[in-house]
TORSEGU-497134 format. One line per 3 residues: number of its first residue (from 1); their letters; for each residue y, x, z of C-alpha. Coordinates in pm, whole numbers, plus 50000, padded with zeros to 5 digits. Layout:
# TORSEGU-497134
NUM> a> Y/X/Z ~ ...
# end
This chain:
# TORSEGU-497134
1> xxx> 10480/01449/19809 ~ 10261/01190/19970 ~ 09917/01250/20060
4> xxx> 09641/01029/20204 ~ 09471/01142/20534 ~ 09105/00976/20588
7> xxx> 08928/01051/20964 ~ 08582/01157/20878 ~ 08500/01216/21287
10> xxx> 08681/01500/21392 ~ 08777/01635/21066 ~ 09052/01538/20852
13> xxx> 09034/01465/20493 ~ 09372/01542/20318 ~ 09461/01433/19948
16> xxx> 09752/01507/19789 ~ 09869/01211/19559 ~ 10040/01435/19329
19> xxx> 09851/01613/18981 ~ 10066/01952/19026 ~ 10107/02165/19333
22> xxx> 10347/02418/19235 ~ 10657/02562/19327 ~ 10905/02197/19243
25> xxx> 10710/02040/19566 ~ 10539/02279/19753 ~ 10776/02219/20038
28> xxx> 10703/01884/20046 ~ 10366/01934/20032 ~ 10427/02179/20391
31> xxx> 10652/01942/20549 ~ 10393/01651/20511 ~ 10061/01857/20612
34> xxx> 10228/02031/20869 ~ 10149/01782/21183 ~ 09798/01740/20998
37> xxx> 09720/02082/21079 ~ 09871/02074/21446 ~ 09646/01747/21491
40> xxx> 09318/01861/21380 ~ 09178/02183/21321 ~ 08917/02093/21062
43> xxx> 09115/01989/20780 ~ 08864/01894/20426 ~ 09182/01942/20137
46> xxx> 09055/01696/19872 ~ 09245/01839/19502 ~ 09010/01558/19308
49> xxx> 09385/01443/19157 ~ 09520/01786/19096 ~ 09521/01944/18742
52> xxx> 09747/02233/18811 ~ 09804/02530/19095 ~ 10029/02802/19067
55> xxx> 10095/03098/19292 ~ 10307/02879/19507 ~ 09999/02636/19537
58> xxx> 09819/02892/19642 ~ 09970/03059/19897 ~ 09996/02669/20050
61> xxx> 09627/02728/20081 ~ 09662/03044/20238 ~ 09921/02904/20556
64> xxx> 09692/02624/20579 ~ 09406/02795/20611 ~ 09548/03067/20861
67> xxx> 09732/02781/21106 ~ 09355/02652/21132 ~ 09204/02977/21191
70> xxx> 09475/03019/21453 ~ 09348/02727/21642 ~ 09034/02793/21621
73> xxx> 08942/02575/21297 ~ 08912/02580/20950 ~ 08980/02475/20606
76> xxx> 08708/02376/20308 ~ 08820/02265/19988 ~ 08693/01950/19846
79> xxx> 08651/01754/19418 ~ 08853/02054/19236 ~ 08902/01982/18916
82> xxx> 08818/02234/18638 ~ 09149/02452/18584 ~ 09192/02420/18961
85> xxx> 08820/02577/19013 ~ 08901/02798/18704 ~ 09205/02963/18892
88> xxx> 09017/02968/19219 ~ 08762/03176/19084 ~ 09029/03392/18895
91> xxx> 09199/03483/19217 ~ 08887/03511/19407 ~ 08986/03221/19669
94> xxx> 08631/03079/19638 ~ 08516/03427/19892 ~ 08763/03340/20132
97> xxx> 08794/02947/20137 ~ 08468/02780/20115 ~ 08464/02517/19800
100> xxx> 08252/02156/19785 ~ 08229/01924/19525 ~ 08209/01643/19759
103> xxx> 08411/01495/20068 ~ 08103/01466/20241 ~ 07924/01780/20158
106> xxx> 08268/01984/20327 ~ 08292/01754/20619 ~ 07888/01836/20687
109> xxx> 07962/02181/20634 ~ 08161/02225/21003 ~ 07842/02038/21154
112> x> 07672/02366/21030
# end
């Protein structure tokens, strides 16, 4: 899976390329945000292109957000589409990883 990495000053806006993160390329998905995470500590995870999370998706969310906390950083969640929100709120991952309809809104959020 590719994803797109934007510098927004010290925070790093991540978007996946692909419309499903699920269990056929959530490794890839690890292996390519991996050094992201060891980089920067304030990682914005843009899922404006993603129509679909399953369990494996989420617990993605999960290992990025606690390798951030680790360092002393965090992780906000940027664009969701509908189903993705839908399932967010399902699960309850809206109380522990804070969600923004904009890029710019989560980046301003760590200025907070």
């Amino acid at each position: 899976m590719e994803l797109t990495v934007e510098r927004m000053g010290d925070v790093a806006v991540v978007k996946p390329t692909a419309d499903r993160l699920d269990a056929s390329n959530v490794k890839d998905f690890t292996q390519e945000i991996t050094p992201v995470l060891a980089s920067t500590p304030k990682v914005v995870l843009d899922l404006s292109r993603v129509q679909f999370v399953d369990s494996s998706g989420l617990g993605i969310f999960m290992f990025c957000l606690k390798r951030l906390n680790a360092a002393g950083g965090d992780l906000k969640i940027a664009g969701m589409t509908k189903p993705v929100r839908v399932l967010f709120e399902l699960v309850r991952f809206h109380k522990i990883i804070e969600v923004y309809n904009e890029n710019e809104e989560a980046v301003a959020a760590f200025r907070r």
